[in-house]
N, C-alpha and C positions, 0 to 999 in steps of 0.2 A: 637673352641678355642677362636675365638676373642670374642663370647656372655662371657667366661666365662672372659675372661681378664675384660670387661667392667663389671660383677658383681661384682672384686674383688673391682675397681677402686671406683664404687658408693659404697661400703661395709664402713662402719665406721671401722673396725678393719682392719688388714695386716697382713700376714705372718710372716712381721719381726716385729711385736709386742712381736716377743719369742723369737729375737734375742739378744744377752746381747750389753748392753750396754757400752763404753767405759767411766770409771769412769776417766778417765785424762783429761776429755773435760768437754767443757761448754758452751751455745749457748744463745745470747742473739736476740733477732729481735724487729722491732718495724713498725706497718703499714705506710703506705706513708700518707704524709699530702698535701694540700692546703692551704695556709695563703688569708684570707682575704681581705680587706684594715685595718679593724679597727685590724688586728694581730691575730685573732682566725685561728685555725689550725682545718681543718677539711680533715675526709678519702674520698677519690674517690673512690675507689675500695677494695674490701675484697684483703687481704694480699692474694699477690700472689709468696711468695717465699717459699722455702723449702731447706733441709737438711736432712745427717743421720753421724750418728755418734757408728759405731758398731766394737763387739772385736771378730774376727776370731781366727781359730785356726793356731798352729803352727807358731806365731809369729806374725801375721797379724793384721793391724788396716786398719778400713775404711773410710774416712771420705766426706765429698761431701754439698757445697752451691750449692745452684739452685736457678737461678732468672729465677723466667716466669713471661711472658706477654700477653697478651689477655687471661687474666685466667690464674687460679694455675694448671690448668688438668695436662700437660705437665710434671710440677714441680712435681708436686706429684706422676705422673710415674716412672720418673727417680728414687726418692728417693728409690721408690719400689723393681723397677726391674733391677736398676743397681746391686742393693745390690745380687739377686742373680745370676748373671753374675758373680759375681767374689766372692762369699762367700761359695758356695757350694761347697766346693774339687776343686776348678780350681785351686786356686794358693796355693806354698806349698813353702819351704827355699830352696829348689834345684834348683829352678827355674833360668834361665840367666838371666840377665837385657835385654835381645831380647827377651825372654818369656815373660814379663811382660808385656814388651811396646806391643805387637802380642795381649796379656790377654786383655789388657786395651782399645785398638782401636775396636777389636774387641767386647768386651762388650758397649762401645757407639754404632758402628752401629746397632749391636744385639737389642739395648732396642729400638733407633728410630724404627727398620724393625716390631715390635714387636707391639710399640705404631700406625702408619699405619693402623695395621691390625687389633686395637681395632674400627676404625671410617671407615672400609671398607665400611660397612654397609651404615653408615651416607651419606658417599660420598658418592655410588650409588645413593640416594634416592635424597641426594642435583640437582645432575645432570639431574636427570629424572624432577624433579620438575624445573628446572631452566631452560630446554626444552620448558615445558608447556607454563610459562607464558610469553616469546617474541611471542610464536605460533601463541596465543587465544589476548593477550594485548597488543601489542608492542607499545610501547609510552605512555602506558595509566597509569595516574596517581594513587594513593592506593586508593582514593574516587571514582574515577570512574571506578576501578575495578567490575566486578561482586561480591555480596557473596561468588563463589567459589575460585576467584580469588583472593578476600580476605585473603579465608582463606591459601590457595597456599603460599603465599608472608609471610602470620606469621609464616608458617610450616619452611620456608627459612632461614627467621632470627634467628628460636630455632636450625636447623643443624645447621645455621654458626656460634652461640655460643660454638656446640655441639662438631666440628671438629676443630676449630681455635685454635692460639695461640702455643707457642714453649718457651722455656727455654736453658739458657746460664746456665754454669754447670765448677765447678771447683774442682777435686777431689783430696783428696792426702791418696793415698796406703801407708800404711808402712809394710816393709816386712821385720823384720831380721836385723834390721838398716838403712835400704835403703828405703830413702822415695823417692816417683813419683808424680808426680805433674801432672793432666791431666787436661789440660784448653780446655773450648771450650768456646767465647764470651768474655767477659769483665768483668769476678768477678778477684777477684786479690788472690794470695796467698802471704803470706810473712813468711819469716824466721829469726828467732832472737836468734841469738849467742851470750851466754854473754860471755864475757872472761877474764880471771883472774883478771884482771884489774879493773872490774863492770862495763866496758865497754858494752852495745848492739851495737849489728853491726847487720843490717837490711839488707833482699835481698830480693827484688820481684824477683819473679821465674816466667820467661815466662813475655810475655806483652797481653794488651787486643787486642782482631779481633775483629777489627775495620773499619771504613774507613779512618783511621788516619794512618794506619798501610802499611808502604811503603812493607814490604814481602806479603801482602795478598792485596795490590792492583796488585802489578807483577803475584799474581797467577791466579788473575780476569783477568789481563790481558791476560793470557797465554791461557784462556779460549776461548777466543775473544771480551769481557767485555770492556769498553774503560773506563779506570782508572779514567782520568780527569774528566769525568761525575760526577760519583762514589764519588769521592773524594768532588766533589762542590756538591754535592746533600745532604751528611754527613748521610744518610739516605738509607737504603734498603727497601722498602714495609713497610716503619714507623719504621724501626729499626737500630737502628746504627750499630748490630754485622755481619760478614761476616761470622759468623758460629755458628748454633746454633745444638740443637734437635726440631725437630717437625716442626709446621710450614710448612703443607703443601702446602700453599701457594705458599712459594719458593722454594719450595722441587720439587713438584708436577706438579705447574704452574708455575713455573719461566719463559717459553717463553711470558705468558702474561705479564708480567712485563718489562715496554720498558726500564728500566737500563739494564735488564738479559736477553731481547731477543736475543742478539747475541750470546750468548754462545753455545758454541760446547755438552758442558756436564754439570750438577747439578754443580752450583757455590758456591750457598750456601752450607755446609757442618758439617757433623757431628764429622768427623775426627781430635781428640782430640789431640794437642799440647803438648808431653810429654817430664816433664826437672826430671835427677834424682841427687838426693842428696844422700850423707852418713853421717847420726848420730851419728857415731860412737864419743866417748867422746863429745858428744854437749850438751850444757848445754842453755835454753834460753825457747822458745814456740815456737808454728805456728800459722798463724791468717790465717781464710779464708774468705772471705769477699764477700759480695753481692756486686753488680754496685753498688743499690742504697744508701749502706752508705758509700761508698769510694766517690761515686760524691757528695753528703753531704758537707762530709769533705772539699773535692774541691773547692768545689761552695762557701765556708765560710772563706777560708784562701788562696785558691790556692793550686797548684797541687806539687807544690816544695819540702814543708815539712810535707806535707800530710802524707808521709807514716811514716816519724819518728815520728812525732806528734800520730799516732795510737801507734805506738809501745810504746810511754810516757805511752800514758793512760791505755792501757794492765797492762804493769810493774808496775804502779800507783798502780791499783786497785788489782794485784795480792799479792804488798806487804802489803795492808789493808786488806783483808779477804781470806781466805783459798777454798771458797765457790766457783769454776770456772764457772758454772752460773751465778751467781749473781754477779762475777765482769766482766764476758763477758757482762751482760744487765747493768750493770753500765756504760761499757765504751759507748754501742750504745746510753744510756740516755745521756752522755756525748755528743756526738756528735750532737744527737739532739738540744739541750740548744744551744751549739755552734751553731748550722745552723740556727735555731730558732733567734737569739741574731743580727746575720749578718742578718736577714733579718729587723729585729726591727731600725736596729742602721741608716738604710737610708744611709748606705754610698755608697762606688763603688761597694761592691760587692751584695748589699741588693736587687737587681734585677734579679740577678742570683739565687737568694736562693728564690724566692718564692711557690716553693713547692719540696716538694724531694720523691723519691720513696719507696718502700717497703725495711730494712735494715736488715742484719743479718751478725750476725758476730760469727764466733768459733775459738774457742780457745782450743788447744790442748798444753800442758807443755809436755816442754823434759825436764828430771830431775833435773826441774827446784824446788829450796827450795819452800815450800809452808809457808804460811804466820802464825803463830804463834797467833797473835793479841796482843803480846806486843810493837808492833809498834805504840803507839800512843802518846801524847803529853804526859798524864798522865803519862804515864810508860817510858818516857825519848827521845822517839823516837820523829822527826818532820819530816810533811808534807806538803812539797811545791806544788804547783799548780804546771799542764803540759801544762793543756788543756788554754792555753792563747795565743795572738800574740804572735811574734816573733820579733817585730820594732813597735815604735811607729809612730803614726801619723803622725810626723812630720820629719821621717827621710826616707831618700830614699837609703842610702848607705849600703854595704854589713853589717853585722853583726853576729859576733861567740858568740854564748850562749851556756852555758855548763845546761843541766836543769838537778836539783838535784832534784830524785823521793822522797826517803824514806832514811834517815841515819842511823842504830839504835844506841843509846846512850852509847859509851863506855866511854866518857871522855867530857869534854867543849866541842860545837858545833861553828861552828862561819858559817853564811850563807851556810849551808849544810857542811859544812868542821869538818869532827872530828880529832880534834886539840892534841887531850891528849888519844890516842887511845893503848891500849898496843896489839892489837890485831896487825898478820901482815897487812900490806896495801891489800885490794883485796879480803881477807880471809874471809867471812862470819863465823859467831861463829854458832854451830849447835841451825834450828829454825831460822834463822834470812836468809830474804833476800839478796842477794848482793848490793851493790851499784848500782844504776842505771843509766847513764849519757846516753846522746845526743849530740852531736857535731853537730852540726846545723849550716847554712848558710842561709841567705834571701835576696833576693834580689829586692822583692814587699812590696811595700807600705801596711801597717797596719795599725789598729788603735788600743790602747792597751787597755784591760778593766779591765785590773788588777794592784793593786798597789805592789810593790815588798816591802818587807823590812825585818830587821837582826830577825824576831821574840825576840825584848826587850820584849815583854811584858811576852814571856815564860820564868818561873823560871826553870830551869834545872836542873833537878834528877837524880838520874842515874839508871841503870837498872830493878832497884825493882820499884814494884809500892808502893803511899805512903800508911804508915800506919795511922790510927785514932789516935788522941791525945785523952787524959784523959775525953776530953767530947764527943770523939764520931764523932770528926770534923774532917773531911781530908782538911790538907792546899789549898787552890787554889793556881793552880798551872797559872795563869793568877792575874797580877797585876792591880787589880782596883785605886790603890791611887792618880793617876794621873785624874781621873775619877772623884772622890771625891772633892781633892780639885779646879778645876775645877765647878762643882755641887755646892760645895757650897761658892764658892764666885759669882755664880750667883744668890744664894738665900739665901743672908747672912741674910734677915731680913724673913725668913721662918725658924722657928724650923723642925728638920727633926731628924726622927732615921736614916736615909739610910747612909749606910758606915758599916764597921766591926767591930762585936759588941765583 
């Protein structure tokens, strides 16, 4: 059984290559980079994260980010084998909400017990071999090794490639209405309700295991684990999470490990942290996020309005294309730019941002409008930037910003405000997104890179796009004249056709 797991695993194809796909999502990712000094961004490592995104029967959706580490092996198991853990006839609409949470713990240790047993092998031979060479060489350097001993010591470092590495894993079930949320480590999920108003109202569901996390140091401690360590260390066997998959490291060897020698029983753990919601009338998305673009974000603005500021950019880019791909990898490119930008700009936080990790992000709509693509300038609609500060540079005091996503043109606009609307307040007209806002508060120092203003220079239309006049010409809907005359009282003694002819 474990030779055939390990065939599946090396296999370029998977079983669930024939499972369908869930068309209400959209997954964007982006590899980790390295900044330079002179600003070039370069990869460290091949992208080690993973995802599935698939449509059960009898009501069921599945959905699952996965961040690994020391390698994607881990990541790319889970994706695998969680999926038939819980897709194959396990869960059904009859089910309690204590069947599910029972379904779903179960199906994380399941896949761990499962992944184990693909490196059994491995690990034997590591051991035997790791025997030999204190026996035959003890203290003896790789050069002074014999050729056998040589070659021993490379065999050593292809298993410990072969067996290392583990994945933090954030899943959300929907069954029948009822979404589950099962976190293990520190990806994030969040939930976005909009409400009648165009209000979004944002909720991280669950928080990351951590060493930050005062309930999972009480539980380290209960172990016999001594918290304060733990906590000043920020750090397990090079990892921040206090719970992952795999990793048998800490699974296996955790008494080698002088944080986790005292423990009574396995500290580290697999055992998935689950919060349930009901969808019933929600109208909004779900985002499910890697570490490594939620610490991006972090690392470039702060941890404050980190998660509204994701939820801007979703709503942003959901109300410019209909495509949930392509505006899930618009928002990670977004983020990148941002992190990118904070590391460029030299200021407080440009130290912090100089490299970020492997990112992805899914996005799942709850019947949620999809976007039309009459939302654009042309066609009457405007679009304000999300992804900006929150305070400028030079102010350190609290500040309320209302940020307007997307309007669509029923009447005058005045700085996002439609003014002359005969539509009710709140009402989206069928096709057209809702209003978007953010209520936001800051309380860290920024610095701003964006200029705001009433868009004068947009001529405003109204819902129709324009038509071509008699020769064929569509009016611009941006005023040059200011341009022009300008232009040419700097080049009064230059003839020029330039201007509108």
């Amino acid at each position: 059984m474990a030779a055939q797991r390990r065939n599946l695993m090396q296999s370029h194809q998977s079983w669930t290559d024939d499972l369908p796909l869930c068309q209400m999502c959209g997954v964007g990712s982006a590899p980790n980079c390295v900044y330079s000094p002179d600003g070039k961004g370069t990869q460290s490592h091949p992208n080690e994260d993973g995802h599935l995104r698939f449509r059960g029967e009898d009501g069921c959706f599945l959905y699952g980010v996965f961040n690994g580490y020391d390698g994607s092996r881990v990541a790319s198991y889970v994706s695998q084998f969680l999926t038939a853990e819980l897709l194959l006839g396990q869960l059904n609409s009859t089910h309690t909400d204590d069947d599910v949470r029972r379904l779903l713990t179960q199906a994380f240790s399941g896949v761990e017990k499962s992944f184990f047993k693909t490196i059994d092998d491995a690990l034997a031979v590591k051991a035997d071999l790791s025997n030999y060479l204190p026996t035959h060489n003890e203290g003896t350097g790789y050069h002074q090794l014999s050729p056998q001993g040589q070659k021993v010591q490379e065999r050593l470092k292809e298993l410990e490639q072969e067996v290392s590495g583990g994945a933090t894993a954030v899943v959300a079930l929907i069954l029948n209405s009822r979404l589950y949320i099962a976190n293990v480590g520190s990806n994030r999920a969040l939930l976005c309700k909009s409400s009648s108003d165009g209000q979004n109202q944002v909720q991280q569901i669950g928080r990351p295991h951590n060493t930050e996390n005062e309930d999972e140091l009480q539980r380290l401690a209960a172990l016999g684990v001594d918290p304060a360590r733990v906590k000043q260390a920020g750090q397990i066997a090079g990892q921040p999470s206090t719970r992952t998959i795999g990793d048998y490291r800490v699974k296996l060897n955790y008494t080698d490990i002088d944080l986790l020698s005292g423990a009574k029983s396995q500290p580290i753990i697999a055992e998935p942290e689950i919060h349930r919601n009901q969808l019933d009338g929600v109208t909004g998305f779900l985002l499910l996020m890697s570490e490594g673009l939620i610490s991006a974000l972090e690392s470039a603005r702060g941890p404050e309005q980190a998660n509204q500021e994701m939820v801007a950019m979703v709503a942003a880019e959901l109300a410019q294309q209909s495509d949930l791909g392509a505006a899930a990898q618009a928002v990670v490119e977004r983020v990148k730019r941002v992190h990118h930008d904070a590391h460029a700009s030299g200021r407080q936080r440009a130290a912090r941002c100089a490299r970020h990790e492997d990112m992805t992000l899914l996005v799942r709509t709850l019947d949620y409008p999809p976007s039309d693509g009459l939302l654009t300038p042309t066609q009457g609609g405007r679009i304000y930037p999300v992804s900006v500060p929150y305070s400028n540079s030079q102010s350190t005091s609290k500040t309320s910003v209302t940020l307007s996503l997307v309007m669509p043109s029923q009447g005058t606009l005045t700085n996002g405000t439609n003014t002359a609307s005969t539509v009710e307040e709140g009402t989206p007209t069928p096709g057209q997104s809702p209003t978007a806002t953010l209520q936001s508060t800051n309380t860290q120092t920024q610095s701003s890179s964006s200029s705001s203003g009433d868009g004068s220079l947009f001529r405003q239309r109204g819902s129709q796009a324009a038509q071509p006049d008699e020769t064929g010409r569509v009016p611009p809907y941006v005023d040059f004249s200011q341009f022009y005359r300008l232009w040419g009282s700097d080049h009064a003694d230059t003839q020029s056709t330039l201007g509108p002819q």
